[in-house]
C-alpha positions as CSV (number, residue, x, y, z in Angstrom):
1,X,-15.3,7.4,32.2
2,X,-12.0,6.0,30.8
3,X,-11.4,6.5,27.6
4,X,-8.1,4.6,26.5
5,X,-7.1,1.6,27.3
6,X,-3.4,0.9,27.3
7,X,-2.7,-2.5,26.7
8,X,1.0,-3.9,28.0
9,X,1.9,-7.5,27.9
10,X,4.6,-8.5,30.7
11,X,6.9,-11.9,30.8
12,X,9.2,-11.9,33.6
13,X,9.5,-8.2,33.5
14,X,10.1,-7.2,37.4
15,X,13.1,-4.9,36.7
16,X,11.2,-2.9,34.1
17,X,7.2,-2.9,34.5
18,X,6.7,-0.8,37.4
19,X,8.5,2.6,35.8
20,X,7.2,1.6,32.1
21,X,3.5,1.8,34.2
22,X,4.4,5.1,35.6
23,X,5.6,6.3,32.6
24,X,2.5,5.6,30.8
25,X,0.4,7.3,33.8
26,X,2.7,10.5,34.3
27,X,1.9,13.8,32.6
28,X,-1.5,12.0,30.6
29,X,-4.9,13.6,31.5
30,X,-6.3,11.4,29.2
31,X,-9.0,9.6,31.5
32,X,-7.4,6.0,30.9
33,X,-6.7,2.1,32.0
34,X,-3.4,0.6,32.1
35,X,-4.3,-3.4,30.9
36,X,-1.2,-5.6,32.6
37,X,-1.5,-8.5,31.3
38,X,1.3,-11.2,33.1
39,X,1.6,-13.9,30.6
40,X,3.1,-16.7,33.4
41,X,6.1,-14.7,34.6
42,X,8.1,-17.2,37.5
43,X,9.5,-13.9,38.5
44,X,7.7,-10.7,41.0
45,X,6.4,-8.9,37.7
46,X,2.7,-9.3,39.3
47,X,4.0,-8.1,42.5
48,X,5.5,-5.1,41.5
49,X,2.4,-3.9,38.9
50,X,0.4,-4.3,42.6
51,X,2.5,-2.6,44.7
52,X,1.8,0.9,42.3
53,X,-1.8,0.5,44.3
54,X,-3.0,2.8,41.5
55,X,-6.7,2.4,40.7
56,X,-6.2,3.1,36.7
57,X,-3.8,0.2,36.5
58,X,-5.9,-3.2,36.2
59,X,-3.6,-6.4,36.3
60,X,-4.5,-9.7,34.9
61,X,-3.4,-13.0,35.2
62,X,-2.7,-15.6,32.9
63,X,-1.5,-19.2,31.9
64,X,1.7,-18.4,30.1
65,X,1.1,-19.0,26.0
66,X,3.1,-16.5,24.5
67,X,2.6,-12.8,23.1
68,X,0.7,-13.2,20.5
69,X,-2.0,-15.4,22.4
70,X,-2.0,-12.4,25.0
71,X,-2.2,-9.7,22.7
72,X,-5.2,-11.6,20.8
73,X,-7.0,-12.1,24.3
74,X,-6.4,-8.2,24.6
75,X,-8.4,-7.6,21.5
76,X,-11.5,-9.0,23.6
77,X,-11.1,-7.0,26.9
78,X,-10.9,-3.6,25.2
79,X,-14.3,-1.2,25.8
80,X,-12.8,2.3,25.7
81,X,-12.9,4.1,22.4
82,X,-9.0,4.3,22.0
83,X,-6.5,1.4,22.5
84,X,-2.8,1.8,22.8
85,X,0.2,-0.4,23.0
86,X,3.1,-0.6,25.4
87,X,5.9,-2.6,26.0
88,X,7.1,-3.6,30.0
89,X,10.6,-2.6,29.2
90,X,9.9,0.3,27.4
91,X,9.5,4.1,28.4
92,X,6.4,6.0,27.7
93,X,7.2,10.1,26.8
94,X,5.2,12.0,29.1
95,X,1.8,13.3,27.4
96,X,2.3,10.9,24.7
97,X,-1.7,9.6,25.2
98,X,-2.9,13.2,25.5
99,X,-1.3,13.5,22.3
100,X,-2.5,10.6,20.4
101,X,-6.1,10.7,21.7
102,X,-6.2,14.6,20.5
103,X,-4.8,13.8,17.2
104,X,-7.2,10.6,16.8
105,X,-10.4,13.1,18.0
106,X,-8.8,15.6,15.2
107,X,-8.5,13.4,12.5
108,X,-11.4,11.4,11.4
109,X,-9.6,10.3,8.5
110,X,-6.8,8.4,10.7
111,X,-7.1,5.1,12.3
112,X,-3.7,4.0,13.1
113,X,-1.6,6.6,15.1
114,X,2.4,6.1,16.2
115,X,4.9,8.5,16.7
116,X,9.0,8.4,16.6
117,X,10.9,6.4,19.2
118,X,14.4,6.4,20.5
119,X,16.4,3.0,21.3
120,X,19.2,2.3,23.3
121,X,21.1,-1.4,23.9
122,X,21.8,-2.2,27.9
123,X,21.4,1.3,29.0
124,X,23.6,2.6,26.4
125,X,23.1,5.8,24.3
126,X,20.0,6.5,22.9
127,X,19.2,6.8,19.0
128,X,16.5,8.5,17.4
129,X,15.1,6.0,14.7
130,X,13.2,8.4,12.3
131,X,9.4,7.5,10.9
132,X,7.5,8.5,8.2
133,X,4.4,10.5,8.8
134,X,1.9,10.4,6.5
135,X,-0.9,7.4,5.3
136,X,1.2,7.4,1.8
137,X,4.6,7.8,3.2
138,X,3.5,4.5,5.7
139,X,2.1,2.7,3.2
140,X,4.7,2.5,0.6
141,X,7.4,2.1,3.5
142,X,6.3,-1.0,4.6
143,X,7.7,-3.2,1.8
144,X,11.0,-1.9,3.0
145,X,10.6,-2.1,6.9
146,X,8.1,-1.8,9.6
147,X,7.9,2.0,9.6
148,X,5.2,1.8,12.8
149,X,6.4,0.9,16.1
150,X,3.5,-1.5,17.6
151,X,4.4,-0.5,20.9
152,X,3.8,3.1,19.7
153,X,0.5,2.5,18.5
154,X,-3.0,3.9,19.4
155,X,-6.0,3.2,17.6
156,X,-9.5,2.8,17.4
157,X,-11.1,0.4,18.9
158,X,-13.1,-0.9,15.8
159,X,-10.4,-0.1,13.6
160,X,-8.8,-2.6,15.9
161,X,-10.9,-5.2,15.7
162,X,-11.5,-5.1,12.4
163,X,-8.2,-5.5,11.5
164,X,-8.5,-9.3,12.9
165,X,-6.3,-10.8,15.1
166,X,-2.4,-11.3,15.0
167,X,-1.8,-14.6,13.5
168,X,0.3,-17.1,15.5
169,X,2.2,-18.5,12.1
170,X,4.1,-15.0,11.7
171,X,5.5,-15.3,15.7
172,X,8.1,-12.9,16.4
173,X,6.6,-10.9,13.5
174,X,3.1,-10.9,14.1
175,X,2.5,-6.5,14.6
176,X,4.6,-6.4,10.7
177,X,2.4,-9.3,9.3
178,X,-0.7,-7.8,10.7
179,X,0.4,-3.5,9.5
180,X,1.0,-5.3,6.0
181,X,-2.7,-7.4,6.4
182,X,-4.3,-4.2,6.8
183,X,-2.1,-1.9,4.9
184,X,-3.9,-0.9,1.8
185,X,-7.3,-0.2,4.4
186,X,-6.1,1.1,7.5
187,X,-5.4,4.8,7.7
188,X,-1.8,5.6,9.4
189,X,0.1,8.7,10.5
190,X,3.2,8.9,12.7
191,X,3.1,11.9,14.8
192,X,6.6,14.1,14.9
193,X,7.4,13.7,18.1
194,X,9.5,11.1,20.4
195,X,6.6,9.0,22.0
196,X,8.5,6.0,23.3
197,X,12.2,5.1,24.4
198,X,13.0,1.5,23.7
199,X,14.9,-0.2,25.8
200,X,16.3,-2.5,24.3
201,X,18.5,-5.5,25.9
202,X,20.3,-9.4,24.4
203,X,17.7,-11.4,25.9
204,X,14.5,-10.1,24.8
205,X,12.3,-12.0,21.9
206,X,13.6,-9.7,18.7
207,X,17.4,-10.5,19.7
208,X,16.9,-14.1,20.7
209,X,15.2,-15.1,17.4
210,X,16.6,-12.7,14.9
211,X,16.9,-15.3,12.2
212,X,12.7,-16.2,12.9
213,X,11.7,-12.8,13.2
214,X,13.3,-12.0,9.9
215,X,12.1,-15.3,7.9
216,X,8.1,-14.3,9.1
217,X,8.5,-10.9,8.3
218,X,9.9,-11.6,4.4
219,X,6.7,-13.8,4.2
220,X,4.5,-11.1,5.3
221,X,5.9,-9.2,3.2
222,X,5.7,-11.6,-0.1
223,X,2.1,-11.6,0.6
224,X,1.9,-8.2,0.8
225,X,3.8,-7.5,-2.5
226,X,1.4,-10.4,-3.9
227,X,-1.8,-8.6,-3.3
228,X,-0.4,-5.6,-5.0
229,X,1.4,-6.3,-7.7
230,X,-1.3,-9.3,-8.4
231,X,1.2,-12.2,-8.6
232,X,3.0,-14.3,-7.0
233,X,6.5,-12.6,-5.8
234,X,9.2,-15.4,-5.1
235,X,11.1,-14.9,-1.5
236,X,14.1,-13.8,-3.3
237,X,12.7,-10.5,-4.8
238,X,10.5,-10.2,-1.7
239,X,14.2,-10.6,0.4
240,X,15.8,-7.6,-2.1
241,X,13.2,-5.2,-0.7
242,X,13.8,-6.2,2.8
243,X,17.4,-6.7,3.1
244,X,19.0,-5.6,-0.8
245,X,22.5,-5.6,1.2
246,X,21.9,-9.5,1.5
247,X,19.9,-10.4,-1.2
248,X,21.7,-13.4,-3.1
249,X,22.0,-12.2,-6.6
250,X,22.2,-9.4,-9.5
251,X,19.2,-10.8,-11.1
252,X,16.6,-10.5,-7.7
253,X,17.4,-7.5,-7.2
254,X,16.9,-6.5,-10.7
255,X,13.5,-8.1,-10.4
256,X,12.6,-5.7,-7.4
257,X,13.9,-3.0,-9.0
258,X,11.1,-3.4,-11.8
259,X,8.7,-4.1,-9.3
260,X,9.5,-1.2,-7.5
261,X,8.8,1.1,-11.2
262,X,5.5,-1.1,-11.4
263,X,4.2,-0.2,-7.7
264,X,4.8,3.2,-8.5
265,X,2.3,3.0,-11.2
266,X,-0.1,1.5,-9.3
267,X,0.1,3.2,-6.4
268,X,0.3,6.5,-7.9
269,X,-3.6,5.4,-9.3
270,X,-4.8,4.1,-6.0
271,X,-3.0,6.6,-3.1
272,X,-2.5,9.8,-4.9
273,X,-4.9,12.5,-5.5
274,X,-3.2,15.6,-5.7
275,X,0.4,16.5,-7.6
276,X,2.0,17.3,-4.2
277,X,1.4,13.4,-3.4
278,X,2.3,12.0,-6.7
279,X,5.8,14.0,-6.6
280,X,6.3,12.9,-3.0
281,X,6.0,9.3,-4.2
282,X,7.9,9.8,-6.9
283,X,10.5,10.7,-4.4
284,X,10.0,7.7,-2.3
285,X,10.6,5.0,-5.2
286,X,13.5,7.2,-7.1
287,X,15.6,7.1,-3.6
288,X,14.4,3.5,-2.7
289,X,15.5,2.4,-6.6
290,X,19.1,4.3,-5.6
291,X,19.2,2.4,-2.5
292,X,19.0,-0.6,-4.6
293,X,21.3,0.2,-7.1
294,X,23.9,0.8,-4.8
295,X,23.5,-2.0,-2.5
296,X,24.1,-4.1,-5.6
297,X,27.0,-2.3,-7.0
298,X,29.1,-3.0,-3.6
299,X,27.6,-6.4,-3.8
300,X,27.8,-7.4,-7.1
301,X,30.4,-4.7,-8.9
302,X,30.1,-6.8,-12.8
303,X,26.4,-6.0,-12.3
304,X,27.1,-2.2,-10.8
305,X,26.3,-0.7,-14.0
306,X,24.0,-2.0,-15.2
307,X,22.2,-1.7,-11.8
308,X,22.8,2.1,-11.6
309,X,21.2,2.5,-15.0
310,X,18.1,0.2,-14.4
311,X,17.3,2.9,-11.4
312,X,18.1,5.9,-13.9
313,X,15.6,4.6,-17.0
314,X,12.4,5.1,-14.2
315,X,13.4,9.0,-15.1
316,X,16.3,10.0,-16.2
317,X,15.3,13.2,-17.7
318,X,13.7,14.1,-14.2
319,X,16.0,12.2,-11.9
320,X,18.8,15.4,-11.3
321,X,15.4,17.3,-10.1
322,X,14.0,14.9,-8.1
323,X,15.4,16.6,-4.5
324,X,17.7,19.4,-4.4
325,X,21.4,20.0,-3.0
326,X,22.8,16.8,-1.7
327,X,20.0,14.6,-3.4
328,X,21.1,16.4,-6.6
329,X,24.4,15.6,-6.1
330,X,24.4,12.2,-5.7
331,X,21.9,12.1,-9.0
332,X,25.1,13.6,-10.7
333,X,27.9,11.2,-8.9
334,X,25.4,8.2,-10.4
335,X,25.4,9.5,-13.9
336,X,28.7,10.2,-14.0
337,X,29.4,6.3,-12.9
338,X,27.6,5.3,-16.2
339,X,28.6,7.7,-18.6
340,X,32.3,6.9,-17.4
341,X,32.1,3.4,-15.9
């Protein structure tokens, strides 16, 4: 009896589908389906998904309405314990469902597992894009970025469904918006390992509406800031955690910067039981607070001191001990920049 069910959306996807099916199905013992679901392609993506003639793919057909309405109508279809995502231009690692299913059965505690994943643009070089690995470390990372790649993703099914569906208003955002929905009650973990090679190309959604993509995600993320700082956060301070090398003045990004000491606190109350955790997130908001700092100082030099020494007064006494060697060094380099401006 199957007991995953991966789940891949395709739109006009002939050159692609057929090896990112076989990729999914190579090296995986995992008893498992592979969901097609052909949102209206005009091209032979149906065609070639048939042509495998492999009874663990399943293909279904449907009106074209876009990936979020496919990926809800997914939700509904799903009867095996585990459900994973996959992309129709992507490249699945062999024995990346072994792997996810065996760390799912391992760890009750996680519902949410993804992995790292390399990327490359029109079959050029790939890059290894780094994720963090651990429920805190995920948490706190997404009001900076999406740190879990959806297409990654395997969870449970009832941590699925629970988590509702993708919402249709946050299009070409919709997997961020629904991680940062569900991020204070999902349980996450990245495993260590390559899982997926993106292949990434001009005309797919995230190129074609960059500008969309990045106005649904800062709303996402507003909300998500909202909820746990208790307040309203306007789009600018939401903006200088997404994007600080953008962010439109000294003043927003001072504003994150002190929202950033205030998560701290309250995440440190809600996330962190043991010291080993409190230090690590200690870690994670002293480096995100430099990050800051010097994003504003090239953007805003009048305001570079002041900036540098907003991120020092979280813990100055502690900051030169936060990481050793080259985090160290940098500590010292920022000092020196406000003792001797």
């Amino acid at each position: 009896m199957e007991c995953v069910t991966v789940v891949m959306p395709a739109y006009d996807a002939e050159r692609t589908v057929a090896s990112a099916v076989r990729s999914v199905l190579a090296d995986n013992r995992a008893p498992m389906t592979v969901l097609v679901l052909d949102d209206g392609s005009t091209d032979d993506t149906a065609a070639r998904v048939e042509a495998l003639g492999d009874r663990r793919v399943r293909l279904l057909r449907c009106p074209h309405r876009g990936l979020v309405a496919t990926l809800n109508d997914a939700r509904n279809l799903v009867e095996t314990p585990y459900v994973a995502r996959m992309d129709a231009d992507d490249v699945c690692e062999p024995g990346r469902i072994d792997a996810q299913r065996a760390h799912l059965e391992r760890h009750r505690d996680v519902d949410v597992v993804g992995g790292q994943f390399t990327t490359s643009l029109d079959g050029g070089p790939e890059v290894r894009v780094v994720q963090p690995q651990t429920t805190l470390e995920i948490r706190w990372s997404l009001m900076f970025r999406c740190p879990v790649l959806h297409p990654s993703v395997m969870a449970r099914r009832e941590a699925m469904r629970a988590a509702g569906p993708f919402d249709p208003s946050f299009e070409y955002a919709e997997d961020y918006e629904l991680l940062c929905r569900n991020a204070d009650r999902l349980r996450f973990a990245n495993l260590p390992r390559v899982l997926v090679h993106k292949r990434e190309h001009a005309g797919q959604i995230s190129a074609r509406h960059r500008e969309r993509q990045q106005q649904a995600a800062l709303r996402a993320l507003g909300a998500l800031l909202g909820r746990r700082l208790g307040r309203p956060v306007p789009p600018s301070v939401a903006e200088a955690f997404l994007a600080p090398t953008s962010v439109g003045s000294a003043a927003a990004l001072a504003q994150a910067m002190d929202a950033v000491v205030e998560l701290e606190c309250r995440a440190r109350a809600a996330w962190c039981a043991t010291a080993s955790q409190r230090r690590m997130l200690h870690r994670l908001a002293s480096r995100r607070l430099l990050a800051m700092a010097q994003a504003g100082a090239a953007r805003f030099p009048a305001e570079a001191r002041g900036l540098r020494a907003r991120w020092l007064a979280q813990d100055r006494a502690a900051a030169p001990r936060t990481v050793v060697q080259g985090w160290a060094r940098t500590v010292a380099r920022e000092l020196r920049a406000i003792d001797d401006p």
